[in-house]
C-alpha positions in Angstrom: 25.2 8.9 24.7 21.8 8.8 25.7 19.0 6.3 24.1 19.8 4.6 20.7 18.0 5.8 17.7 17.6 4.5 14.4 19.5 6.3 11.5 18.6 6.0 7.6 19.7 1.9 7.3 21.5 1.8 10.7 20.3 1.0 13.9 22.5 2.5 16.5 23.5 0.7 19.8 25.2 2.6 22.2 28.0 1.4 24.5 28.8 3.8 26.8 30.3 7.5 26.4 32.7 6.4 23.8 31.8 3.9 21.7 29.1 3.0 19.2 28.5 0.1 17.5 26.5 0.5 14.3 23.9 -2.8 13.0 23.5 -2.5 9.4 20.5 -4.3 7.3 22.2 -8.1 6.3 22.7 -10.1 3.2 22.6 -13.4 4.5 18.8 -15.0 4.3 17.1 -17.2 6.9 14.0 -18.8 6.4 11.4 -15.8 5.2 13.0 -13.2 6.4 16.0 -11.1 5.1 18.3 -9.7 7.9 20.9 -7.8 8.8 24.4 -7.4 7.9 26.2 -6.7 11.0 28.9 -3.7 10.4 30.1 -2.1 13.5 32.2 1.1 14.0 34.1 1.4 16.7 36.3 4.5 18.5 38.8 3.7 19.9 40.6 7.1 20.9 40.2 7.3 24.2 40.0 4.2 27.0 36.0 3.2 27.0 34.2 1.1 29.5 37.3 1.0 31.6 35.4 2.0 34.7 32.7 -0.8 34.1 35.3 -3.5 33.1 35.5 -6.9 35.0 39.2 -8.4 35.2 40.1 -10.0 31.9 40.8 -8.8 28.5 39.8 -5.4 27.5 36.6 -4.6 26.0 37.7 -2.7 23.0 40.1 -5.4 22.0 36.9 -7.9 22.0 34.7 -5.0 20.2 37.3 -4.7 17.7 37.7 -8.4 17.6 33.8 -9.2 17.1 33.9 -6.7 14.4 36.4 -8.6 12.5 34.5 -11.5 12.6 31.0 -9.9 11.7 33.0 -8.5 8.7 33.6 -12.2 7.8 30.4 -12.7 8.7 31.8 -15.7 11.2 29.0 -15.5 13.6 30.0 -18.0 15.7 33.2 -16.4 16.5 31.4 -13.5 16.5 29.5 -14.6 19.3 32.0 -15.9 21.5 33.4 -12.7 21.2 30.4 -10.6 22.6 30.0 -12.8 25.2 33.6 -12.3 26.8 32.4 -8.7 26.2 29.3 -8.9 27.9 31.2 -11.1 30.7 33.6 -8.1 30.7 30.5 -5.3 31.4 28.1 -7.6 32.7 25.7 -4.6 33.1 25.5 -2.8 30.3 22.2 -3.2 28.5 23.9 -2.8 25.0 26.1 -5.3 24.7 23.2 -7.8 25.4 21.5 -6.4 22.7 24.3 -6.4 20.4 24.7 -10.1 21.2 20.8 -10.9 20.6 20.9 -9.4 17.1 24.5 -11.3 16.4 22.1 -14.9 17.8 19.3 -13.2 15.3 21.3 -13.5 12.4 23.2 -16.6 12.7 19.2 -18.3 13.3 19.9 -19.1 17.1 16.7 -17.2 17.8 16.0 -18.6 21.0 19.5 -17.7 22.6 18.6 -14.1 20.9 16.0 -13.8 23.0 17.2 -14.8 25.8 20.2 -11.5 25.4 17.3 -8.9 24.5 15.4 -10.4 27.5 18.4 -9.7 29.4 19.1 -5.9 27.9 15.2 -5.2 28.7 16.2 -5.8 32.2 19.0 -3.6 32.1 18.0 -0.7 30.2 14.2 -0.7 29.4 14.1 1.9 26.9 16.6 0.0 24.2 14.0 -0.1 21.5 16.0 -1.9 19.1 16.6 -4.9 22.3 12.4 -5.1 21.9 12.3 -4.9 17.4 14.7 -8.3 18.0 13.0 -9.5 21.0 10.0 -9.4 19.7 11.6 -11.0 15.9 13.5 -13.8 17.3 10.4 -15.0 19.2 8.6 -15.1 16.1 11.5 -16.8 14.2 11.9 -19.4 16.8 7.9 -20.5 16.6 6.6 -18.4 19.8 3.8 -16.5 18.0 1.7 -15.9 21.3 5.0 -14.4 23.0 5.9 -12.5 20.1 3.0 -10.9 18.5 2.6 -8.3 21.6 6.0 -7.1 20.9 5.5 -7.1 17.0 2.4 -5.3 17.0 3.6 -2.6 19.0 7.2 -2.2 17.1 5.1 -2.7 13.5 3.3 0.5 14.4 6.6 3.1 15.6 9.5 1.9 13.7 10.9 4.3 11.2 13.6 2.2 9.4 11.8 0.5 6.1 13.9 -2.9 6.3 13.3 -3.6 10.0 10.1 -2.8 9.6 9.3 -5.2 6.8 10.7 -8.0 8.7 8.9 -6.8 11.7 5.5 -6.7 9.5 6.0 -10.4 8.0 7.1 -12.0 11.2 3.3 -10.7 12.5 1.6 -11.4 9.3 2.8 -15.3 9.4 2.0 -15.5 13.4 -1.2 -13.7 12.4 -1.8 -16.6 9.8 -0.5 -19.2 11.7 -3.1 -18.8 14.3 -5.8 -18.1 12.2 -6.4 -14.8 13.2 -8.1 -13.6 9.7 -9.0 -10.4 10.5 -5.4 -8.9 12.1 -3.6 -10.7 8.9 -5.8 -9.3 6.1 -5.5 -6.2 7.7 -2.0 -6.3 8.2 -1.2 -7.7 4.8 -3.4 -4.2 3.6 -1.1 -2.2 5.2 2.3 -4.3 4.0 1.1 -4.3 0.5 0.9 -0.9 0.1 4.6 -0.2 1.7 6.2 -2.5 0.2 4.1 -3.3 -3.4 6.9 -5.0 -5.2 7.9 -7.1 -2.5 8.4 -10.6 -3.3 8.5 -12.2 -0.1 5.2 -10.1 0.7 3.2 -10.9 -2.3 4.1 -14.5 -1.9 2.6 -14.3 1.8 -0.8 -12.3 0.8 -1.1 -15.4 -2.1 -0.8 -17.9 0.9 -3.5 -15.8 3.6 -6.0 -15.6 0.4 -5.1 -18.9 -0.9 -5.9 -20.4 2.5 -9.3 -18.4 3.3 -10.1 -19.9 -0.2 -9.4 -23.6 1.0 -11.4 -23.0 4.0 -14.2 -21.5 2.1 -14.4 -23.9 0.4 -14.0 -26.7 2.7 -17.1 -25.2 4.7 -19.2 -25.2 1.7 -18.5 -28.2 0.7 -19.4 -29.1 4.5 -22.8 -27.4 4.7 -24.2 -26.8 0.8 -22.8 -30.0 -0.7 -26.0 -29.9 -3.1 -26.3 -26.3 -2.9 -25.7 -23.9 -6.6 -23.2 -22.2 -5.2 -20.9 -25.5 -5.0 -21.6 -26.9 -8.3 -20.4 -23.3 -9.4 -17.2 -23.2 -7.9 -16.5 -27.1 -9.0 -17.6 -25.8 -12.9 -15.0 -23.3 -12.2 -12.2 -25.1 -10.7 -13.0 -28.1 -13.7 -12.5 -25.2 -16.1 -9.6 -24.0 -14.9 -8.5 -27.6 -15.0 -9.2 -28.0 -18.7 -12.3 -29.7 -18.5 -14.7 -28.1 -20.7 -17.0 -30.9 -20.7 -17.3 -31.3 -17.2 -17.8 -27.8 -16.3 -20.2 -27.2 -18.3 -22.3 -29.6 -17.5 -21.6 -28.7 -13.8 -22.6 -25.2 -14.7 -26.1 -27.0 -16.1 -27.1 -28.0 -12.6 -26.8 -24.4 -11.1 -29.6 -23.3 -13.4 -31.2 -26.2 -12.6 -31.2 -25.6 -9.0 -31.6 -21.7 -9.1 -32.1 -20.5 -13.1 -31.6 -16.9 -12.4 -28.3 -16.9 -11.6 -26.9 -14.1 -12.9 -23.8 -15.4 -14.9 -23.7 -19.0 -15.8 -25.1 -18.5 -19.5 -22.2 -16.0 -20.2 -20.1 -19.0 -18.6 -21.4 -21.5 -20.9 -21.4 -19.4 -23.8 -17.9 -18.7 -23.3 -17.0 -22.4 -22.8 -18.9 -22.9 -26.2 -16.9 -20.1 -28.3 -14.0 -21.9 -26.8 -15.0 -24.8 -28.8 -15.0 -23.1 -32.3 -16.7 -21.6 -34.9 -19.1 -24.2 -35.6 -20.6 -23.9 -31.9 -21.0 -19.8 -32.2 -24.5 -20.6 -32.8 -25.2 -22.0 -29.0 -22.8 -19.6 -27.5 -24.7 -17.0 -29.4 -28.2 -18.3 -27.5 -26.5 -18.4 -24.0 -25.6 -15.0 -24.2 -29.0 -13.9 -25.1 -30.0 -16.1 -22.6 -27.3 -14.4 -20.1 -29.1 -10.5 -21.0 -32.6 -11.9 -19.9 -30.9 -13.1 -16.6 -28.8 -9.9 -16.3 -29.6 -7.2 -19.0 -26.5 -5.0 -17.7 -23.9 -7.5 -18.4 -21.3 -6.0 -20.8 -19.5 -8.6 -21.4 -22.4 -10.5 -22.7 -22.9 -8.0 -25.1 -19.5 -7.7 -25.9 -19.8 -11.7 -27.1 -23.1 -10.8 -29.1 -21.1 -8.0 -30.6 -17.9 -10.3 -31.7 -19.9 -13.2 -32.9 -22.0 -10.5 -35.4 -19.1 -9.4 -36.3 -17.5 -12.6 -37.2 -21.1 -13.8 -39.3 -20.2 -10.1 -41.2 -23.7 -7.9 -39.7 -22.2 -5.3 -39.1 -25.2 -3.1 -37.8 -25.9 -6.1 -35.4 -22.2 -5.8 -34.4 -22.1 -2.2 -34.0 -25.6 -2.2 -31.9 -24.1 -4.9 -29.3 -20.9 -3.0 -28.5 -22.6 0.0 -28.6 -24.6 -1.1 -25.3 -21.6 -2.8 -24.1 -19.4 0.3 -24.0 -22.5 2.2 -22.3 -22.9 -0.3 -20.0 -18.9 -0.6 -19.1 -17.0 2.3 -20.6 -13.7 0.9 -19.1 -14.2 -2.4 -21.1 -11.3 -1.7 -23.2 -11.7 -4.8 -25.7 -15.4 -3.6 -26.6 -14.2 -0.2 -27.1 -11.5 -1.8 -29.0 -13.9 -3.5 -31.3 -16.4 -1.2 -31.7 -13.4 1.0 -32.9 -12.8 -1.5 -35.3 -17.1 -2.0 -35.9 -17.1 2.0 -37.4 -14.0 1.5 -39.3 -15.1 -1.5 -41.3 -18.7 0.6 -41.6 -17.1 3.3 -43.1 -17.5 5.4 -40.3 -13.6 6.4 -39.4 -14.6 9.3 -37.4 -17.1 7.9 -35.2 -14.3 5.0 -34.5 -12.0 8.0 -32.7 -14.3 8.3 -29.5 -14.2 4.3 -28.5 -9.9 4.3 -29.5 -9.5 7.4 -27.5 -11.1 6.3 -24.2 -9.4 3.0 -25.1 -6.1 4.2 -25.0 -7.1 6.5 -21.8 -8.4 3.2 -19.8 -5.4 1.4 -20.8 -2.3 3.2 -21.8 -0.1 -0.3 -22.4 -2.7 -1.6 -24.5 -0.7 -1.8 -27.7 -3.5 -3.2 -29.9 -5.5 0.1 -28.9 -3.0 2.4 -29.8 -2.2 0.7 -33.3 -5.7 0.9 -34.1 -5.8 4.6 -33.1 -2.6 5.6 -34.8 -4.6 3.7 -38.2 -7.6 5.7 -37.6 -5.6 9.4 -37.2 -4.0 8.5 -40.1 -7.6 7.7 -41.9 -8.1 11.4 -41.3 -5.0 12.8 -42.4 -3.5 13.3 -39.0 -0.2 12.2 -39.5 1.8 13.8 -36.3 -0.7 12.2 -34.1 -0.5 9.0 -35.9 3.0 8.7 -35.6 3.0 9.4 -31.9 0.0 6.3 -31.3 2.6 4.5 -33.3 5.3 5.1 -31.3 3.2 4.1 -28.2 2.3 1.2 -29.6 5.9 -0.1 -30.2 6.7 1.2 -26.8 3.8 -1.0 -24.8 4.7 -4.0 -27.1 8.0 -4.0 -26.5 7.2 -3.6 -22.8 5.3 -6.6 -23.2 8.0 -8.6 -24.6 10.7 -7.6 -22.1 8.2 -8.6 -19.0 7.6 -12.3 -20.4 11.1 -12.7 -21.2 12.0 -11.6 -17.2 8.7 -14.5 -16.3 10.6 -17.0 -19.0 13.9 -16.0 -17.2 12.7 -16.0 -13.5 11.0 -19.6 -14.3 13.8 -21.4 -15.9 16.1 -19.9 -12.7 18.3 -17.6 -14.3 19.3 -14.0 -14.1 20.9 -12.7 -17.2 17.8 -12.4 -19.1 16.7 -10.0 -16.2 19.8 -7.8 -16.3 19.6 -7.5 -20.2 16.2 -6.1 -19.9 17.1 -3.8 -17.3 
């Protein structure tokens, strides 16, 4: 058998004319990474090896015999096992290779690399020997060593699970050696294989979370009086809950600079969050917000809900007309000014806005309820009924994916598998 090749979820390690040992992907989890079951399948119908052999016991007995314990997943016996093998056929490159990935997965990384070092030397071209080389340096905290091999194998190999391991190994060296640019770009490229990935979406959190910290920390370092921190401390205090404080943080950037674009719309937002009786103020920060920046939608948007809300409804209908010209895809104005023509008396005119609505945001259930009420206005029943049936289909969407959030918080499962 010449070179081993990867096949679907097996990586194929040859031993030999007559017998292969098949790696498949594992279920036992190590720090990070997910790796590989080990399953081999051995022939034994014809003596193997036997001209390579070293007195002692015969290889296929310790083959078969590792097997057994990989089966049990007992990697330690597992290992002894391999390595009367490997004393038994000292020079075949395989067997090293087959005892790295059995070190790999029971977490002894650095004997693992010492066994693909050693199957290298044999037999170069044993890719899979330079996938697990290249891993367990990574694993066992040799980033600088590792990231040459992991670069390399990240770009040629074909099988998806060895390759995601492969790709996070390199992200985290990438990040833990602050080398931004390789990271963001490899996180790119791992995002879009692997989109629903866990174990990758908790990593790209981390990179942007840190570059964030950083950021931060060097503003803070060389613009401590500057607008642009008092900004992002009004924004962290609102995230934090206090209103007070950020808005009066959001004061002293239009002290320092009062054409930033904007911080009225942030004020005036903080103000409708305080209730009706302080619509008035949020009304004048918004207006202020269109002098500062006359295409901001969302500022118009406001203007259009609090007119609404105060019942002028050609005032409301004039703000969300601008703020659906300025951002069509602002589904909530298109929602309301929907809603604006409706309560005008104008039910045809409220199709346009529902119908882009429901085009912009398909599991929007408000905008297909609103729709399905405005076809049935005009008598169209059949399309009506079929905006209806979206809307309990999005809703109910809705509720299953908080209840799999509510069930993934609290720990458990079963909530998951009923929605499934």
């Amino acid at each position: 058998m010449g070179e081993c090749i990867p096949r679907q979820a097996a990586i194929w390690l040859c031993l030999g004319e007559r017998m292969k040992i098949d790696f498949r992907l594992p279920t036992r989890m190590l720090p990070g990474v997910m790796l590989f079951v080990l399953l081999w399948s051995v022939s034994l119908s014809a003596p193997s090896l036997s001209g390579q052999a070293e007195r002692g016991k015969d290889p296929n007995t310790l083959a078969e015999q590792a097997q057994a314990a990989l089966k049990a997943r007992d990697y330690g016996l597992a290992i002894e096992r391999l390595k009367e093998l490997a004393r038994a056929v000292p020079k075949v490159g395989e067997v090293h290779a087959n005892l790295c990935i059995a070190y790999y997965s029971s977490g002894q990384f650095a004997e693992a690399a010492g066994e693909c070092r050693t199957a290298l030397g044999l037999k170069p071209g044993l890719a899979n020997a330079h996938y697990f080389l290249g891993a367990s340096l990574a694993e066992g905290g040799y980033c600088k060593e590792a990231l040459p091999y992991l670069e390399k194998d990240f770009q040629r190999v074909t099988d998806k699970s060895l390759k995601r391991i492969i790709g996070t190994d390199a992200l985290r060296c990438h990040m833990d050696s602050s080398e931004t640019d390789r990271a963001i770009d490899l996180d790119r490229s791992l995002a879009h294989q692997y989109p629903d990935d866990p174990e990758i979406l908790y990593l790209t959190a981390h990179l942007f979370s840190n570059l964030s910290a950083s950021a931060s920390q060097h503003l803070l370092a060389v613009g401590p009086g500057s607008y642009q921190f008092h900004r992002m401390n009004a924004e962290v205090l609102e995230i934090q809950g206090k209103l007070d404080d950020a808005m009066a943080e959001f004061r002293k950037v239009l002290e320092i600079n009062p054409h930033v674009a904007g911080i009225h719309y942030a004020i005036g937002m903080l103000l409708v969050q305080q209730g009706p009786a302080s619509l008035g103020k949020a009304r004048e920060e918004f207006e202020a917000e269109l002098k500062t920046d006359p295409g901001n939608a969302a500022a118009e948007f406001e203007l259009g809900k609090i007119a609404a809300s105060l019942r002028d409804k050609d005032e409301a209908l004039a703000h969300l007309q601008r703020a659906t010209r300025l951002n069509p895809d602002l589904v909530a104005a298109q929602i309301a000014l929907g809603e604006a023509y409706v309560s005008a008396g104008r039910v045809q005119e409220a199709l346009a806005p529902l119908e882009r609505a429901v085009a912009v945001a398909p599991g929007n259930p408000t905008a297909h309820y609103r729709l399905a009420f405005v076809y049935r206005r005009l008598g169209r029943a059949q399309e009506a009924a079929q905006q209806l049936a979206l809307y309990r289909k999005s809703e109910k969407g809705i509720l299953q994916t908080r209840q799999k959030i509510r069930s993934g918080v609290a720990g458990g499962s079963e909530g998951e598998s009923k929605d499934d």
